[in-house]
Backbone as CSV, one residue per row, in Angstrom:
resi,resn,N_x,N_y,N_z,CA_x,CA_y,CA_z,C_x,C_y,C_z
1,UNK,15.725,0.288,-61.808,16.715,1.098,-61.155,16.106,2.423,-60.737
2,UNK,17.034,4.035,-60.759,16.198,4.422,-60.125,15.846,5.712,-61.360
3,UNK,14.789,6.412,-61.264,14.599,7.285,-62.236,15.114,8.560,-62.033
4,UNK,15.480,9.054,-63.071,15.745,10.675,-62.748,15.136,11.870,-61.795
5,UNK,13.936,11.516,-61.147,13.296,12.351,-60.671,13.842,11.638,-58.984
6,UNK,14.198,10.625,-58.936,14.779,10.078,-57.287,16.255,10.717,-57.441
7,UNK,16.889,10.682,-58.754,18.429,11.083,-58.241,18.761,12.478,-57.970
8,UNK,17.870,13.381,-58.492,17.809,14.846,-58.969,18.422,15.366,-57.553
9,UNK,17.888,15.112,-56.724,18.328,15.898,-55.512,19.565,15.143,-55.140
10,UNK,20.598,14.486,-55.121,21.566,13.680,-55.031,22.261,14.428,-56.017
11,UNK,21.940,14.851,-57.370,22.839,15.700,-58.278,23.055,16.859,-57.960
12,UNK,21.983,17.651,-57.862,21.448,18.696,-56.801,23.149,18.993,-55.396
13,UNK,22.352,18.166,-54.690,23.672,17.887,-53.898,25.123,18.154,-54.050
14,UNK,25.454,17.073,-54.821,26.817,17.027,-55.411,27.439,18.383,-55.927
15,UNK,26.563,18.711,-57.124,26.657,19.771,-57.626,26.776,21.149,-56.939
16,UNK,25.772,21.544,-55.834,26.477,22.448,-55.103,27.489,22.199,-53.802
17,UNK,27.959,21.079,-53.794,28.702,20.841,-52.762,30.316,21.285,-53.931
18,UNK,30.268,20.855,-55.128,30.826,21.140,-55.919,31.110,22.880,-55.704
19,UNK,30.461,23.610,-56.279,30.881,24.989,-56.128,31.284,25.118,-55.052
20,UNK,30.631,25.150,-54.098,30.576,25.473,-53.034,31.959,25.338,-52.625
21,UNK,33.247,24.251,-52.753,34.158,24.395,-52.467,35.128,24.468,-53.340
22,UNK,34.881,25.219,-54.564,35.412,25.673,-56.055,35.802,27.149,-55.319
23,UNK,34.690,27.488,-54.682,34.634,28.865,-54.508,35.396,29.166,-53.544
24,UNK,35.866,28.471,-52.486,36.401,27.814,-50.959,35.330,28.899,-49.871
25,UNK,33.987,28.375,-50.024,33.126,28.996,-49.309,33.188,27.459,-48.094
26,UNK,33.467,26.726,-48.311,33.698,25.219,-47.371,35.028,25.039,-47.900
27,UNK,35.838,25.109,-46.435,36.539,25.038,-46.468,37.271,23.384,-45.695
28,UNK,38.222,22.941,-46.372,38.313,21.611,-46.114,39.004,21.501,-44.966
29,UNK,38.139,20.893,-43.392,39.210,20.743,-42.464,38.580,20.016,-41.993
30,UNK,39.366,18.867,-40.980,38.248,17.613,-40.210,37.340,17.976,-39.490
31,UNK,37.164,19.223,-39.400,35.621,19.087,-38.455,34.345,19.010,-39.601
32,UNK,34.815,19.904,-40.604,33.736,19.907,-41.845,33.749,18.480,-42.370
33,UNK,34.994,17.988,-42.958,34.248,16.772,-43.320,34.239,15.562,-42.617
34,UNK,33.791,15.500,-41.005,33.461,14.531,-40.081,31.514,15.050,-40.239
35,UNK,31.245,16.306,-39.817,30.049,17.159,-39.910,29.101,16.623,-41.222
36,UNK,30.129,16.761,-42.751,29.661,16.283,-43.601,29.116,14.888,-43.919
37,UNK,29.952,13.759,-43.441,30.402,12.368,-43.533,28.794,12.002,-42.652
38,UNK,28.877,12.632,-41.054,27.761,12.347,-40.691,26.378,12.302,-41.231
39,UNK,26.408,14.076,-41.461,25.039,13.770,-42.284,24.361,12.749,-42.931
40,UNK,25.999,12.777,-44.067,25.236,12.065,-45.128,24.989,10.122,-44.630
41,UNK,25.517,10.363,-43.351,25.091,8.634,-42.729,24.304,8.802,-42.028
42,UNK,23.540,9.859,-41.602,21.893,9.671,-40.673,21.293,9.672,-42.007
43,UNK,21.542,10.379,-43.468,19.820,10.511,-44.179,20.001,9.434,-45.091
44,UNK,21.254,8.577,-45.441,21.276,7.389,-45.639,20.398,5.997,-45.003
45,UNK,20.859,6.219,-43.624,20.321,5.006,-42.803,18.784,5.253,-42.301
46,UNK,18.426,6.746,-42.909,17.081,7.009,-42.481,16.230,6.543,-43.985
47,UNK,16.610,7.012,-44.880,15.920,6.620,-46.553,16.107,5.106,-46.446
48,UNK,17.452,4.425,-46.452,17.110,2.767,-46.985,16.718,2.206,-45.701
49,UNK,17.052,2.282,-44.505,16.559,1.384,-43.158,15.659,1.943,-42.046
50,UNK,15.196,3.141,-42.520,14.538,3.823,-42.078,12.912,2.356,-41.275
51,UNK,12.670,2.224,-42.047,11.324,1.088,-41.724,11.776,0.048,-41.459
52,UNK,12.842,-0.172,-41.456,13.314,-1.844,-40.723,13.676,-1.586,-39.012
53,UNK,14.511,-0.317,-39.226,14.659,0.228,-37.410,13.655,0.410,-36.580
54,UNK,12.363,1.249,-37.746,10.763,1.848,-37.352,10.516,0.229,-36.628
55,UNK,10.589,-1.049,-37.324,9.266,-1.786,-37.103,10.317,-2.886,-35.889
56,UNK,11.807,-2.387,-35.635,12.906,-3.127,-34.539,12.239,-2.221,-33.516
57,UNK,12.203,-0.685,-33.448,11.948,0.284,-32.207,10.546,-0.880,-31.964
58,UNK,9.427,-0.821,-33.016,7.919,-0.833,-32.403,7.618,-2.146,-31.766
59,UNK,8.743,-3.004,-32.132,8.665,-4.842,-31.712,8.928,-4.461,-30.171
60,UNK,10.372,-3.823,-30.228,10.853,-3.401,-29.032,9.913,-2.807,-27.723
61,UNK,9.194,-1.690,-28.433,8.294,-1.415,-27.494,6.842,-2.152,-27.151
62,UNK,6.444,-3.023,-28.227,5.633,-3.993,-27.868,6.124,-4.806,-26.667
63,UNK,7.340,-5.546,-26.727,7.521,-6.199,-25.751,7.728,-5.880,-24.753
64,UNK,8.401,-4.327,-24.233,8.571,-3.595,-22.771,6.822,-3.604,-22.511
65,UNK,6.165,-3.027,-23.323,4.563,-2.783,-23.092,3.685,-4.085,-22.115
66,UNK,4.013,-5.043,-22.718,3.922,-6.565,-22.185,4.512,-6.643,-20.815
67,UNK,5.549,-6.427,-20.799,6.778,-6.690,-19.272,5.723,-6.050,-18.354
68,UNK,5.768,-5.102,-18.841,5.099,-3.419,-18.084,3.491,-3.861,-17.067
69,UNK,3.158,-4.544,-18.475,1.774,-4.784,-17.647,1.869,-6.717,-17.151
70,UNK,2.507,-7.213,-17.431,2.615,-8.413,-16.323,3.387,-7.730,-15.101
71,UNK,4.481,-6.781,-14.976,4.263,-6.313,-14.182,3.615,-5.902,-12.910
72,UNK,2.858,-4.908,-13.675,1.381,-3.984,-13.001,0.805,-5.830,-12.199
73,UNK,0.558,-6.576,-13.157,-0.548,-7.365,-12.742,0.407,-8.263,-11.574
74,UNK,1.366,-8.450,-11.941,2.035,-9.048,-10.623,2.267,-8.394,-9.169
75,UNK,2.004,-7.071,-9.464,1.969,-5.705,-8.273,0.929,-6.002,-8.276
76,UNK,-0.007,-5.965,-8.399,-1.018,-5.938,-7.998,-1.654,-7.469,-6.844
77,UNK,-1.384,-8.354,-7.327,-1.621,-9.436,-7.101,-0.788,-9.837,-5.415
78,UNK,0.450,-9.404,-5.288,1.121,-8.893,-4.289,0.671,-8.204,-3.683
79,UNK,0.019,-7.183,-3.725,-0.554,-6.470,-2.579,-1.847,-7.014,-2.179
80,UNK,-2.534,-7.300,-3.006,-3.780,-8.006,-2.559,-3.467,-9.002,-1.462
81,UNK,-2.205,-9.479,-1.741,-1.588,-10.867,-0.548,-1.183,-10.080,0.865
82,UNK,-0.389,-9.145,0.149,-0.509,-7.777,1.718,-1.307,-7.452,1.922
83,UNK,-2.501,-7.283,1.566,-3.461,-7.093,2.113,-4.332,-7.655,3.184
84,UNK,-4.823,-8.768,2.550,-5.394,-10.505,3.375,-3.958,-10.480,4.553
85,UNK,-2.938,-10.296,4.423,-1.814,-10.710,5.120,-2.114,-9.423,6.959
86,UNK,-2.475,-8.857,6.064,-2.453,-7.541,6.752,-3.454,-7.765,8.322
87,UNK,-5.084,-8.153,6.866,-6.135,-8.388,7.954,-6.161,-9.751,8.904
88,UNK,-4.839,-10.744,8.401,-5.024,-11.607,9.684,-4.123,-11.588,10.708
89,UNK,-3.282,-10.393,10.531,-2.265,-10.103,11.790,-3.287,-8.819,12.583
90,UNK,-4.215,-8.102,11.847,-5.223,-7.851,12.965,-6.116,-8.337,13.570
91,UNK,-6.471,-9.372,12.907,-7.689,-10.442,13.695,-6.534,-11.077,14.918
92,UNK,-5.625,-11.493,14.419,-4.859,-12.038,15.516,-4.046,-11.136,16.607
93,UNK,-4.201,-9.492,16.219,-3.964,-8.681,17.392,-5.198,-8.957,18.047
94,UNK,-6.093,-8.330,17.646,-7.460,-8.315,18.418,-7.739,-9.829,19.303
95,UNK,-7.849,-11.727,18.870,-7.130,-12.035,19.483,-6.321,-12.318,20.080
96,UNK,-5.267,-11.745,20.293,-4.097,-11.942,21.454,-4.980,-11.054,22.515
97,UNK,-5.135,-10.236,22.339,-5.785,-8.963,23.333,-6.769,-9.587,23.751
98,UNK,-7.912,-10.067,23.502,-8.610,-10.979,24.178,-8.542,-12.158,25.001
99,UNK,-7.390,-12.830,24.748,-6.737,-13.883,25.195,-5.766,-13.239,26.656
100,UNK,-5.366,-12.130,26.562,-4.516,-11.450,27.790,-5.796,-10.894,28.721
101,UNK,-6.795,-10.169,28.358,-8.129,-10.344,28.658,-8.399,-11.380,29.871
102,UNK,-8.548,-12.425,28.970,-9.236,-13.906,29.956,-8.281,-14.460,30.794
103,UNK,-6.847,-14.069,30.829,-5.578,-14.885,31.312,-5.507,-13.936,32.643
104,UNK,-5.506,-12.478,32.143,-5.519,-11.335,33.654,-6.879,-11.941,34.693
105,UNK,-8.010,-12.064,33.931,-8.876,-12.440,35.130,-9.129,-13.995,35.485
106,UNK,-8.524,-15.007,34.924,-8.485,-16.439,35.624,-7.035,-16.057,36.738
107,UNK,-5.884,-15.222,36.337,-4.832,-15.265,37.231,-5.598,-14.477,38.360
108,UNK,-6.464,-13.223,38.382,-7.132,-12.517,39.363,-7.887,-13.611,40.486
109,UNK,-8.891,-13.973,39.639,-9.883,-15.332,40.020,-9.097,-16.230,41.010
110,UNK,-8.373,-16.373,40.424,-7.019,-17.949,41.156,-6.569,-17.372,42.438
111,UNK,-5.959,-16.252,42.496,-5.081,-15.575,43.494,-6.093,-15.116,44.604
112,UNK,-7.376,-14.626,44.330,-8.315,-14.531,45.071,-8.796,-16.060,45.737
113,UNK,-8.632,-16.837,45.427,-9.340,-18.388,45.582,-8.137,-18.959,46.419
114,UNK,-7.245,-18.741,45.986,-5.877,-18.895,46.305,-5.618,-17.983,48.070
115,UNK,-5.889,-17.338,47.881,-6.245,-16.218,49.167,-6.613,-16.871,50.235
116,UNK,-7.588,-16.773,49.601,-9.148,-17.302,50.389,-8.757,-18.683,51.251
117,UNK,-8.122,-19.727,50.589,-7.733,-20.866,50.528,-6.877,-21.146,51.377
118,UNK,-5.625,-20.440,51.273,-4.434,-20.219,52.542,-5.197,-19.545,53.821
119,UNK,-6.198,-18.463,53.749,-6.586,-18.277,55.098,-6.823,-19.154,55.986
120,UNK,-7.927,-19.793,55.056,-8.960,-20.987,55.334,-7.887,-22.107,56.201
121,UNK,-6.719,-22.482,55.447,-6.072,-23.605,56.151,-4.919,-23.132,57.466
122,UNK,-4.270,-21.624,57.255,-3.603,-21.052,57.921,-5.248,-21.041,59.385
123,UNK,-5.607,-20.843,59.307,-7.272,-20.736,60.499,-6.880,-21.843,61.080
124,UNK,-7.534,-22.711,60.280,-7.280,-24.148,60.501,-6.283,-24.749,61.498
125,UNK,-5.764,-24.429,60.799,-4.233,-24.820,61.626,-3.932,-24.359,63.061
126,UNK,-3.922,-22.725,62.931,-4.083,-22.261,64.305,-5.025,-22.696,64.951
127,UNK,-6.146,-23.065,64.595,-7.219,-23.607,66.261,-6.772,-24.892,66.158
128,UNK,-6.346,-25.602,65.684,-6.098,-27.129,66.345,-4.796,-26.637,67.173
129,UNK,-3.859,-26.259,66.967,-2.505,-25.889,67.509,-3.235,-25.074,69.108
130,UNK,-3.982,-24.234,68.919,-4.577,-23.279,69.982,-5.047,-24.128,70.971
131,UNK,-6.057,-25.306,70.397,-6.899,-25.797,71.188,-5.901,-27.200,71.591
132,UNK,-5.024,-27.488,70.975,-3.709,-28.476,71.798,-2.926,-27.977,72.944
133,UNK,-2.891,-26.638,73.071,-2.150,-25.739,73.496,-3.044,-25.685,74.610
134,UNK,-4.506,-25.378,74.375,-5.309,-24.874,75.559,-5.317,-26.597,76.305
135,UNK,-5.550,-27.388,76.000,-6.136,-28.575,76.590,-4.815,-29.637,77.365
136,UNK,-3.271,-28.987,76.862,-2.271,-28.797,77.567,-1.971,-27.731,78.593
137,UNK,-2.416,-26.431,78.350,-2.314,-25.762,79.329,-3.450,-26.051,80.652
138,UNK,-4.280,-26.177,80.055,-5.627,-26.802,81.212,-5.001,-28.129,81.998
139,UNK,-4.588,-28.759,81.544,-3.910,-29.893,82.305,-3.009,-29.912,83.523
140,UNK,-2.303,-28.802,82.850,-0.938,-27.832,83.631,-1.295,-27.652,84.711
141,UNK,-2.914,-26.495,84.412,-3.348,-25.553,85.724,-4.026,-26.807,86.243
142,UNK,-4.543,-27.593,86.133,-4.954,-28.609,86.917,-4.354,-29.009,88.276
143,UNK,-3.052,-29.720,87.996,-1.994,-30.350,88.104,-1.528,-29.760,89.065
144,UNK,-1.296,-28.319,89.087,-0.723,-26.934,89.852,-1.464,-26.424,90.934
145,UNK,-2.960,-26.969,90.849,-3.843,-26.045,91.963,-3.476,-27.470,93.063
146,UNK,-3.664,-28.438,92.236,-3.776,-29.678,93.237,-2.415,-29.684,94.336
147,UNK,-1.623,-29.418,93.592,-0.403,-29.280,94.240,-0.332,-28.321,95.183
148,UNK,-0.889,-26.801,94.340,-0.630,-25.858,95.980,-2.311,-26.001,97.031
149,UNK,-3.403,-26.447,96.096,-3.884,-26.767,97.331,-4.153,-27.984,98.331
150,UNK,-3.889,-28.719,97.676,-3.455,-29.907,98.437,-4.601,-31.011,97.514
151,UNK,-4.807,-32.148,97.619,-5.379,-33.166,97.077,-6.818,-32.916,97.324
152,UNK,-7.251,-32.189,98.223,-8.696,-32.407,98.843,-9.729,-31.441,98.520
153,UNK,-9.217,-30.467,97.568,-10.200,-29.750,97.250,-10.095,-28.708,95.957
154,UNK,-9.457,-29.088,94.852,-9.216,-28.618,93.563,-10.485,-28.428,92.859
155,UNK,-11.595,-28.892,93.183,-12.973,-27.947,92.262,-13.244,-26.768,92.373
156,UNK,-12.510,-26.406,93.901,-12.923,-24.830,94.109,-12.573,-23.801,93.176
157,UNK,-11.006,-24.075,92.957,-9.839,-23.106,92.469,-10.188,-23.135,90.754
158,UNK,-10.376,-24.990,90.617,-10.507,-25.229,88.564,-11.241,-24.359,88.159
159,UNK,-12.416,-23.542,88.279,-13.150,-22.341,87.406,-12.530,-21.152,87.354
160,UNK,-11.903,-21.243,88.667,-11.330,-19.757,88.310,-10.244,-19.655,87.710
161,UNK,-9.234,-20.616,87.490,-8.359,-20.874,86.779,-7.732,-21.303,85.619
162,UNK,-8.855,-21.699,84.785,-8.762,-22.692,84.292,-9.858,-22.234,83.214
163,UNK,-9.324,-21.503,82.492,-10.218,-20.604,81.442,-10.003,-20.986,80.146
164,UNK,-11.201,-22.376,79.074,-10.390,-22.873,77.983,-10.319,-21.220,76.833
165,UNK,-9.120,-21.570,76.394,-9.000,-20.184,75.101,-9.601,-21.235,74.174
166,UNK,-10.296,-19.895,73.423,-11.605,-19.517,72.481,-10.988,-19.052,71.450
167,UNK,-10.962,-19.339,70.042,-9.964,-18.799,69.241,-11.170,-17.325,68.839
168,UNK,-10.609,-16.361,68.480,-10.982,-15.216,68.040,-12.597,-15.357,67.046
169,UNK,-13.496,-14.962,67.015,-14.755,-15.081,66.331,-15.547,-16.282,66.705
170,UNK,-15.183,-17.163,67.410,-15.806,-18.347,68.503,-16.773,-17.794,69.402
171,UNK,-17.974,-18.118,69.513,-18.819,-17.918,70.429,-19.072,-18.968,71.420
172,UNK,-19.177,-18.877,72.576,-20.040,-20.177,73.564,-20.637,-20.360,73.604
């Protein structure tokens, strides 16, 4: 049980809590003995459970300690993924930009070729049309000299009249 030298201060106690309101130096009203009541239930629950709460707090904080750093390591591990994540949406800016690059100058390339191409057949077109045109109109003036000069002598008039059109950059 317990020895005299553990209760001493517990008698101690008593004993001047004793005078103390013999004398009415404490005086009895509910705030004093709610004030009192407390005390004596923190240095209670601190003397007998004092080391059972100690080793509930230190479990307690062992296991936040744990959370804490799977945590950390799961942050961490996440950004590393933002990271890599990061550098292949710039490899894939840098290609797209290269790719708009090669697309501006095949559409340049094309439209130039493309150009070139419509001249080429728009040309085309006009000298056959020109030279149907001329080899109908030559027929015309033929036809016309004979008539105003009569049947018997249309070689005279055909040179001077009778001029085939030359489409533009044509030489003779």
């Amino acid at each position: 049980m317990m020895s005299y030298e553990k209760l001493r201060p517990y008698i101690f106690a008593f004993l001047a809590f004793c005078v103390l309101s013999s004398k009415h130096i404490i005086i009895y009203n509910e705030e004093i003995l709610v004030a009192i009541t407390f005390f004596a239930f923190v240095y209670f629950v601190y003397r007998y459970f004092g080391q059972t709460i100690q080793e509930s707090l230190d479990e307690r904080s062992q296991g936040i300690r744990q959370e804490l750093e799977s945590f950390f390591v799961l942050k961490k591990t996440a950004l590393e993924e933002v990271v890599q994540e990061h550098k292949r949406v710039a490899a894939l800016t840098q290609a797209l930009q290269n790719l708009a690059k090669f697309t501006a100058a095949q559409v340049q390339k094309t439209c130039v070729t493309g150009n070139t191409t419509l001249k080429s057949v728009v040309a085309q077109d006009m000298l056959r049309k020109l030279t149907t045109l001329a080899q109908s109109s030559g027929s015309l003036q033929t036809n016309t000299c004979r008539g105003i000069m009569g049947a018997d002598s249309p070689s005279v008039y055909y040179g001077y009249l009778y001029r085939p059109f030359r489409p533009y950059g044509q030489i003779r």
